[in-house]
N, C-alpha and C positions, 0 to 999 in steps of 0.2 A: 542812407543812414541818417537817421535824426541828430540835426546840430543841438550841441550844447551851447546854452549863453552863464555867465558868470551870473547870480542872482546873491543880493542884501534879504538875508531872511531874517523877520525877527520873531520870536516867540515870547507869550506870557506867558506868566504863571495861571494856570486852569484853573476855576474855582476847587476848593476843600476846606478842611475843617475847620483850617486858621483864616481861613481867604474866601468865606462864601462868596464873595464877586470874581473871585480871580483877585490878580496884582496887577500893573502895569507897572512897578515898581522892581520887580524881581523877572529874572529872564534872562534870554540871549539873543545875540546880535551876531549873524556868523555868513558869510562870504562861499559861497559852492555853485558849482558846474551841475544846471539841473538841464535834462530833457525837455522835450515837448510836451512828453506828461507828466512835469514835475518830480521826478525821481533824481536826486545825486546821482550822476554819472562819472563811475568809476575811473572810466580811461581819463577822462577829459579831465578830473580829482588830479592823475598820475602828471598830468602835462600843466598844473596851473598849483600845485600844491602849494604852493610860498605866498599867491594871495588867498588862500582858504585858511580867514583870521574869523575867531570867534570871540565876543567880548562877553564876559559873563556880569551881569548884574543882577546884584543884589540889596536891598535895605541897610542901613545901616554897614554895608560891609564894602572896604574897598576892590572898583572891579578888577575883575583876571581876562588877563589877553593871553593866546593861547592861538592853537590851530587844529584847524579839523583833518583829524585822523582818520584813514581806513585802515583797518587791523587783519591779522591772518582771519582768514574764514569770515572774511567779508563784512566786518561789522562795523560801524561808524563810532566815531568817540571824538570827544574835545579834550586837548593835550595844551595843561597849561606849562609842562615841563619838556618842550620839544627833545630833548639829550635821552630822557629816563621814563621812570614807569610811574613818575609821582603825580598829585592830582589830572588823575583821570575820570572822566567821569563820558558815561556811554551809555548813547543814546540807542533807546530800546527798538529796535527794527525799521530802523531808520534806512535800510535800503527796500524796506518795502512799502513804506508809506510817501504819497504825494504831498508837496509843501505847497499846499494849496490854501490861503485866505480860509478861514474857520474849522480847518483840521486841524486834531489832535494827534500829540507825538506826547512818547515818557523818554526821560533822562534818569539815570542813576548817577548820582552824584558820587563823588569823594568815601561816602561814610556809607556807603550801602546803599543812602531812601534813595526810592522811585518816587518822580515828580511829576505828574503830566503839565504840560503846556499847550496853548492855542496860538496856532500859526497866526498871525496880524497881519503883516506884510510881507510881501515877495515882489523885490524891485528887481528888474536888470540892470546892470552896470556896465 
């Protein structure tokens, strides 16, 4: 079975309407247990969850620390209110996509919008 290592992912904001370049200003900064071929691994999530910390930044706004959640029915989310069900925001099939250097991932924020982003860095720790 393929070892998980603890990996620093960070994600920008993807180019769009407001951002034709993207942002490197708005994004996230978040701490998880990836595979061999870059996938979130769930068990290894279950036995490391207290450093699976995600920092949300944004412009003008100050950032939120929070942690990365697995939800019933398998879905991944950032939970800036570890206790409750408030600012959640969840990321879109995120157990099926690789966090791999120039891949895209979408987030739904707090308010509904879907965001995408570009993976930047994937460090081990």
């Amino acid at each position: 079975m393929a070892q998980s290592i603890m990996h620093k992912i960070r994600l920008n904001l993807a180019r769009n309407a407001e951002f034709p370049a993207g942002s490197a200003l708005h994004g996230y900064e978040f701490v998880a247990p990836l595979n061999e071929e870059r996938f979130i691994d769930p068990e290894n999530w279950r036995n490391h969850r207290e450093q699976c910390r995600v920092r949300r930044f944004w412009a003008g706004e100050n950032d939120e620390i929070g942690h990365l959640i697995h939800r019933p029915g398998g879905s991944w989310a950032f939970s800036y209110d570890i206790n409750g069900e408030d600012d959640v925001e969840a990321g879109y099939r995120f157990g099926a996509h690789a966090f791999t250097p120039g891949e895209y991932v979408s987030i739904k924020d707090e308010d509904g919008e879907l965001y995408t982003f570009q993976v930047v860095t994937v460090e081990p720790i």
